[in-house]
C-alpha positions in Angstrom: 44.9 19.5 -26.2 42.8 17.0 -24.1 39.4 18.1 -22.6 37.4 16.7 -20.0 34.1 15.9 -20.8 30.9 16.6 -18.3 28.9 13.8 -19.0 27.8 11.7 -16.4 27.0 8.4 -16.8 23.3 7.5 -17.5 20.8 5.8 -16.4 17.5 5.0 -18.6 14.9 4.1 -16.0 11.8 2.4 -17.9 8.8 2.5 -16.0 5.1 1.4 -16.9 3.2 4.2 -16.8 -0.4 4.6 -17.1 -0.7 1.3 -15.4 -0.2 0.8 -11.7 1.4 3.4 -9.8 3.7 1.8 -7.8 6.4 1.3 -10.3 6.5 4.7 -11.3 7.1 5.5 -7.7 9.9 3.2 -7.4 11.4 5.0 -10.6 11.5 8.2 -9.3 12.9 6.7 -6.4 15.6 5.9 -8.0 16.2 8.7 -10.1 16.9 10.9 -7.0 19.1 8.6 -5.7 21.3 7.5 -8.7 21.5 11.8 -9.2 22.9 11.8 -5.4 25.7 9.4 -6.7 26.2 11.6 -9.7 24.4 9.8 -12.5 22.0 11.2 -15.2 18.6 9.2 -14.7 16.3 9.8 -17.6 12.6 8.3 -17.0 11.1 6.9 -19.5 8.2 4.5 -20.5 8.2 2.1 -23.7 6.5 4.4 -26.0 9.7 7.0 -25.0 12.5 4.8 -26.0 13.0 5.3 -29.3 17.1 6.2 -29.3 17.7 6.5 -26.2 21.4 5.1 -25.1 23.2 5.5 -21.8 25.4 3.2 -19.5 22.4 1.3 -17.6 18.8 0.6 -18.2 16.8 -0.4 -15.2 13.4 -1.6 -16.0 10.8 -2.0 -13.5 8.5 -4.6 -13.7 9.2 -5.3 -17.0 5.9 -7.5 -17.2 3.6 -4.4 -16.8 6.5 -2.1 -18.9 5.6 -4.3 -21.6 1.8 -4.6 -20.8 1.8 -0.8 -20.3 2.9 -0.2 -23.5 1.6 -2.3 -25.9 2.9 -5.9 -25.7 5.0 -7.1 -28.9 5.6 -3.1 -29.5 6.8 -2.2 -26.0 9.2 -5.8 -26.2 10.6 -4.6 -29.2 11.4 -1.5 -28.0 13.1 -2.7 -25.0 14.8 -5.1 -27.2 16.4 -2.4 -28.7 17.5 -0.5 -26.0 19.3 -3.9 -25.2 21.8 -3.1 -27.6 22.4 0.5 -26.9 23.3 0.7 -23.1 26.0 -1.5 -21.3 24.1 -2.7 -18.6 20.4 -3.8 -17.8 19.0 -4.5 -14.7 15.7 -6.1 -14.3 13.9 -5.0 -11.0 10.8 -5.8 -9.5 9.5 -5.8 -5.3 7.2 -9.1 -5.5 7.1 -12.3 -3.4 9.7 -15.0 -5.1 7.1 -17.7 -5.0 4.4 -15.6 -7.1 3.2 -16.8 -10.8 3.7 -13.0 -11.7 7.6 -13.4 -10.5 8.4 -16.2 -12.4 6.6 -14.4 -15.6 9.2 -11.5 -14.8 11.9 -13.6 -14.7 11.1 -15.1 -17.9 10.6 -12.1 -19.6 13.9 -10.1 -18.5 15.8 -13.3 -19.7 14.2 -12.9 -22.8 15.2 -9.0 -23.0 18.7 -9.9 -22.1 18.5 -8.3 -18.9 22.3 -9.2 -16.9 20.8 -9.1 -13.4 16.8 -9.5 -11.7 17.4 -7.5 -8.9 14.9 -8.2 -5.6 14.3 -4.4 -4.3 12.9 -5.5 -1.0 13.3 -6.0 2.8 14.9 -9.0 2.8 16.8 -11.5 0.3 14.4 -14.2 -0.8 16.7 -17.4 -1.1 14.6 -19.5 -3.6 15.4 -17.0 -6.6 19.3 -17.5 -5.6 20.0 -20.1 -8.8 17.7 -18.2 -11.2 19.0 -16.8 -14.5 19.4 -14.4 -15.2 21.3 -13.9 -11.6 19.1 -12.9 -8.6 20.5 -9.9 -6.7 18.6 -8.4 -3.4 18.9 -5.0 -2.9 17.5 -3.3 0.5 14.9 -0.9 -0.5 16.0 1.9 2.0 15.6 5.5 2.0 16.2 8.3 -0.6 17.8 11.6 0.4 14.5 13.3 0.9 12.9 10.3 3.0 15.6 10.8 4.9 14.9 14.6 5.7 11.1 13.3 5.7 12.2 10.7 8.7 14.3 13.8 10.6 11.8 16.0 10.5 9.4 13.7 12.6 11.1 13.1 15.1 9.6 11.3 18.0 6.1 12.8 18.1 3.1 10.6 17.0 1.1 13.5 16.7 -3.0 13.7 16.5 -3.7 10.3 15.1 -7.9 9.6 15.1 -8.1 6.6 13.3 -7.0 3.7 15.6 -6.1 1.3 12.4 -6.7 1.8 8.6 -6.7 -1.4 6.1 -6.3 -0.9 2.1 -5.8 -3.4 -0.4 -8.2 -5.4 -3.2 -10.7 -7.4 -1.4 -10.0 -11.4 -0.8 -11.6 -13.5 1.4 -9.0 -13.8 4.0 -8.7 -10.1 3.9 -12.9 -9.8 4.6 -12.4 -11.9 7.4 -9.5 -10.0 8.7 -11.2 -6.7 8.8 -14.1 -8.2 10.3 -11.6 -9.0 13.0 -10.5 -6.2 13.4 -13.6 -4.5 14.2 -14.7 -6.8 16.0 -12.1 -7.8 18.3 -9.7 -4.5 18.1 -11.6 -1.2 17.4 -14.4 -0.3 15.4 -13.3 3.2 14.4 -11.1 1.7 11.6 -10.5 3.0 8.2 -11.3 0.6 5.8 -10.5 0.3 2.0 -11.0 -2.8 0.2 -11.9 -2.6 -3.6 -12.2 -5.2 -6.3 -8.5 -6.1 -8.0 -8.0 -3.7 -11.0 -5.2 -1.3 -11.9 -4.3 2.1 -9.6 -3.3 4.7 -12.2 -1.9 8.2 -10.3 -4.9 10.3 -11.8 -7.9 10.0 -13.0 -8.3 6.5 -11.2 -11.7 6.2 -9.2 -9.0 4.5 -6.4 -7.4 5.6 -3.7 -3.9 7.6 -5.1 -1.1 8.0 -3.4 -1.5 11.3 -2.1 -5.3 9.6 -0.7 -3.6 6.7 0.5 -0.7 8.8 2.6 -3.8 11.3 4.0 -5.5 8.2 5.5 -2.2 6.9 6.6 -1.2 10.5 8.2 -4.3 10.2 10.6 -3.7 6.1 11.4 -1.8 5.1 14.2 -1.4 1.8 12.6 -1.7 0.5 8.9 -2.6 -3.1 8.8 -2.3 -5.5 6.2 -2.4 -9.3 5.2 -1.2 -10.4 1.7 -3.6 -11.4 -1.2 -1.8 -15.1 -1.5 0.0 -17.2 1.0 3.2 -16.9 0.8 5.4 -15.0 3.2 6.8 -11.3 2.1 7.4 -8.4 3.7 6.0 -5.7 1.4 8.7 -3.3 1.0 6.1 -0.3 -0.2 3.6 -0.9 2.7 6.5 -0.6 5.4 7.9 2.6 4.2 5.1 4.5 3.2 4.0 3.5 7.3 7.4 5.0 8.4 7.0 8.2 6.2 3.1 9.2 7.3 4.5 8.8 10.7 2.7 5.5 12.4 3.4 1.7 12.1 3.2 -1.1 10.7 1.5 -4.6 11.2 1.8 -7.2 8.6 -0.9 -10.0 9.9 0.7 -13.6 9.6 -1.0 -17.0 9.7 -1.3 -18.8 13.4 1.7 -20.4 14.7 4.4 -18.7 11.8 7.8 -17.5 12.8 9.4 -15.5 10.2 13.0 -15.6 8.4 15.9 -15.4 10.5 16.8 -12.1 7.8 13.3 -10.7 8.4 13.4 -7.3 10.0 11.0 -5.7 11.6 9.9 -8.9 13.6 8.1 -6.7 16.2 5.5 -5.9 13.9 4.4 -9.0 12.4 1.4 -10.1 14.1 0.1 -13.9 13.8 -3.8 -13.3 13.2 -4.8 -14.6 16.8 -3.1 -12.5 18.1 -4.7 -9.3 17.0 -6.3 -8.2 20.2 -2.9 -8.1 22.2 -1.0 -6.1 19.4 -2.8 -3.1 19.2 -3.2 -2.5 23.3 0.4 -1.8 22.8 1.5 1.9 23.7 1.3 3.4 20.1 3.5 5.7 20.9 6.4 3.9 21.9 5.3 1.7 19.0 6.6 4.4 16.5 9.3 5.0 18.0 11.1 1.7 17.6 9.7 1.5 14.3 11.6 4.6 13.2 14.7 3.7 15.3 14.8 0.4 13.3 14.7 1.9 10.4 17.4 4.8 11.1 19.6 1.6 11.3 19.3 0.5 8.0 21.2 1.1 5.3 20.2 3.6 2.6 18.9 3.0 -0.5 22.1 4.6 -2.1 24.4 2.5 0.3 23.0 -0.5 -1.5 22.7 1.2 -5.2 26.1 1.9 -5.0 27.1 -1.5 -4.4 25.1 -2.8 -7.1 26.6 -0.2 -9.7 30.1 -1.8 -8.9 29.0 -5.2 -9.4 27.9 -4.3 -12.9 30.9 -2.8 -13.5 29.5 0.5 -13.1 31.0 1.9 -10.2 32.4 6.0 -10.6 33.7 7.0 -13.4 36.3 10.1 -14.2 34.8 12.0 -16.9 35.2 11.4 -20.8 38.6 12.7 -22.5 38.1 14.1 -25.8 40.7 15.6 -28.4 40.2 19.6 -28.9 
């Protein structure tokens, strides 16, 4: 007699842990959605791998996985997960034209990784003749974002804090929040530490649950990026969208941004500060979450991705008994 198996297929989701937070994030991001399209996720770091097997591994930011866990150890352990799962997707959410993008690129080809994918807002073109092969993937909403988005509605609610700014200190970003004070309001929340790693606990930093308070009370979280290049940070928009206010991603004078680049309306060149933020804020909002109610989900796109790897639903295991 034939019997039909229950397992699902598996993912092994390797994130850094213990270093910064926003990878583990991501992980667990994806572990409730891959379990909404009937997968197993398992999260693990590189310390936790030791016989772990599945059908994908999804590693992400395989630079600080490996940093996080020890260097040669922590390769060698990913290595050998290599050669126990079918599939291994290398995933990261950085600017393309980054140093630390490049090292990731170099160290999933190393790891045998079949596919870097981009989880971001956009698809960056210069990684499209990398190996191993570039793949964008929009980094839309779980389930429970979702609900979180629904259960917002349309209401700004009581928001004190005019604009809030966090992220390590630069010089351009100084200058900025001087700016800002000067020339917008000066009832801003400001953040702006030296560069080191943000750990979930037991980090002198802002954590995320910090970070999303501030952002609850903001009307508007502003931001420039720490080199000059052009992204659109995927974590920065969303985290905006789910505390319920908007975003504004400062851009050098005179730039005009990808054709693919969503969320044009709230890109604001630096001279043009002052103009920006007289808009109404609440009508603000509210094109920022209809924008966003457009997009496709973060499952849409996973699912898509899972049949391009060959990895697309799969009827459960026969076995004889």
């Amino acid at each position: 007699m034939i019997q039909q198996s229950s397992r699902f297929p598996t993912a092994v989701i390797v994130v850094p842990g213990g270093l910064n937070y926003f990878y583990d994030l991501v992980g667990r991001r994806l572990a409730e959605t891959l379990r909404g399209l009937g997968w197993e996720p398992r999260l693990r770091t590189a310390r936790e791998l030791d016989g772990e097997e599945g059908d994908l591994a999804i590693l992400c930011n395989v630079s600080e996985v490996v940093l996080a866990g020890g260097g040669a150890a922590a390769e060698a352990a990913v290595r050998a997960l290599r050669g126990r799962v079918d599939r291994v997707a290398s995933l990261g959410i950085d600017c393309v034209a980054t140093p630390w993008y490049a090292r990731l690129v170099e160290l999933s080809g190393r790891l045998g990784a079949d596919v870097v994918v981009d989880l971001g807002l956009f698809p960056q073109d210069a990684a499209a003749d990398q190996s191993p092969r570039y793949r964008f993937l929009f980094s839309g909403l779980t389930p429970d974002e979702l609900r979180t988005l629904d259960r917002l509605g349309d209401d700004l609610g009581e928001r004190p804090i005019p604009w809030a700014f966090v992220g390590h200190l630069t010089e351009a970003r100084a200058g900025l929040v001087d700016d800002l004070v000067r020339q917008v309001h000066p009832g801003g929340f400001v953040y702006m530490p030296n560069l080191a790693p943000y750990v979930e606990e037991d980090s002198p930093h802002l954590n995320q649950r910090q970070f999303e308070g501030v952002l609850s009370r903001s009307v508007y979280q502003v931001w420039c990026s720490h080199h000059e290049h052009f992204y659109l940070e995927p974590e920065r928009f969303r985290t905006s969208l789910l505390t319920g206010g908007a975003p504004l991603k400062v851009v050098r004078p005179g730039f005009e941004p990808p054709a693919a680049a969503p969320f044009a309306e709230f890109l604001v060149r630096w001279d043009e500060l002052r103009r920006a933020t007289t808009l109404d804020p609440a009508a603000a909002v509210a094109l920022y979450r209809r924008r966003w109610r457009a997009m496709p989900t973060l499952g849409d796109g996973l699912a898509e991705l899972l049949a391009e790897l060959d990895l697309g639903a799969r009827p459960p295991l026969a076995r004889a008994g």
